[in-house]
C-alpha positions in Angstrom: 0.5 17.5 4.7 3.9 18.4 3.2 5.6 15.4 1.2 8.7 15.6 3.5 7.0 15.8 7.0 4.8 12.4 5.9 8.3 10.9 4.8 9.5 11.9 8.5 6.7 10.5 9.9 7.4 7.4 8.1 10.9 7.0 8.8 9.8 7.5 12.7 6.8 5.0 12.6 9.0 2.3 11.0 11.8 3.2 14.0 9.0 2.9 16.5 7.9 -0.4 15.1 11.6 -2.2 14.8 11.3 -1.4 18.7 8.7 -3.9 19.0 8.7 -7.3 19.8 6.0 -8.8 17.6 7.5 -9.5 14.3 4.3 -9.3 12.4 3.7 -5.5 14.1 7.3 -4.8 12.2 6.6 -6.5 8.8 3.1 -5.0 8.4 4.3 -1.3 9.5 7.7 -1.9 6.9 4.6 -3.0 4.1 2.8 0.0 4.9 5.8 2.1 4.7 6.9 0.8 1.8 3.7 1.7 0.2 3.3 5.5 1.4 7.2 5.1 0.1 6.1 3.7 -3.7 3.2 7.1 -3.8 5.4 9.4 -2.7 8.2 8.7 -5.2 9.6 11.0 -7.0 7.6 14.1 -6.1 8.8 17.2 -4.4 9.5 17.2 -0.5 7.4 20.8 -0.3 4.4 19.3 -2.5 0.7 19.2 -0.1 -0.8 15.5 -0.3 -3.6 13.8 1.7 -2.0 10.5 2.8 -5.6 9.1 2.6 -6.0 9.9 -1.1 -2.7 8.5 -2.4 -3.3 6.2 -5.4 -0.7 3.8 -7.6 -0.8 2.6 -10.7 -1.1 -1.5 -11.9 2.6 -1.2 -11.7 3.4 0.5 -8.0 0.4 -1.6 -7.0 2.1 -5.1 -7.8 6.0 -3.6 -6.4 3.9 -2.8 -3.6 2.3 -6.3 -3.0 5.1 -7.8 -4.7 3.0 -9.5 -7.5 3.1 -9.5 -11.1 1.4 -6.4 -12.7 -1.1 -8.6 -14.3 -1.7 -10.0 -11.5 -2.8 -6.9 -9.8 -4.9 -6.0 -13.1 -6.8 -9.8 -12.5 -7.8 -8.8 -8.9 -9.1 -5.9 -10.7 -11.2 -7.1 -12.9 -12.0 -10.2 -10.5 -13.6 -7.4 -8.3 -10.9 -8.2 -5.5 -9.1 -5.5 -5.6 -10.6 -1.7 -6.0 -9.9 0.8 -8.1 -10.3 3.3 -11.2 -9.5 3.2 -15.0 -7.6 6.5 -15.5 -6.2 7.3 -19.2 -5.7 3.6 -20.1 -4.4 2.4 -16.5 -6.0 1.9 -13.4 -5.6 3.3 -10.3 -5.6 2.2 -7.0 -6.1 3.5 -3.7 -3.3 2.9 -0.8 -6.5 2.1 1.5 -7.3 -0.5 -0.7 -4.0 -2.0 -0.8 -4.3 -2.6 2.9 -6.3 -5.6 3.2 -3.8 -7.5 1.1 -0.8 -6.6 2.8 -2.6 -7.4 6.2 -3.5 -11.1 5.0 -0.2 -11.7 5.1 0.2 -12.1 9.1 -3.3 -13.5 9.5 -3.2 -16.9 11.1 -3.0 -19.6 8.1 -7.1 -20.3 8.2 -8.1 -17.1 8.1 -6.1 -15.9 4.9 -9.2 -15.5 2.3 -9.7 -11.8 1.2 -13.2 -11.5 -0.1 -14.5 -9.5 -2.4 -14.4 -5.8 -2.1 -17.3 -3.5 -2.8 
């Protein structure tokens, strides 16, 4: 898919969603925006990428989940958080970005993210 159709479809999911009425439907599509927004960033609107490929860096990752960078490097190397040491950084799959930004509008007793395999 072409850089600039998947930012179209973006801009249109997160129109859809601010038609809704449940505010955690809006917040978790704007998270997931946001993050398809932070991989995309800065490359070319006729560049081909698979949407379920995209990976980040320690640093997208944390503006993403709006952590620290070392934070996101201790869920790392807790085992928390997935991903794959690349030239000195790690990098992390959108898809496995997902489970932390969707803890967020769990109800409050069912907020623990296990471990990832």
């Amino acid at each position: 898919m072409k850089v600039g159709d998947l930012r179209e479809h973006l801009a249109a999911a997160m129109a859809s969603a601010m038609r809704r009425r449940e505010p955690e439907a809006v917040a978790l599509t704007a998270d997931r925006t946001k993050a398809m927004a932070v991989a995309l960033a800065g490359r070319d609107p006729s560049d081909e990428v698979d949407p379920e490929s995209l990976a980040v860096g320690t640093r997208e990752a944390a503006i993403i989940l709006g952590f620290h960078p070392e934070h996101v490097r201790r869920l790392i190397r807790s085992g928390r958080l997935r991903a794959a040491l690349v030239g000195g950084d790690y990098r992390v799959q959108l898809s496995d970005l997902w489970p932390l930004l969707e803890v967020r509008y769990r109800s409050p007793g069912k907020r623990r993210l296990t471990r990832q395999r």
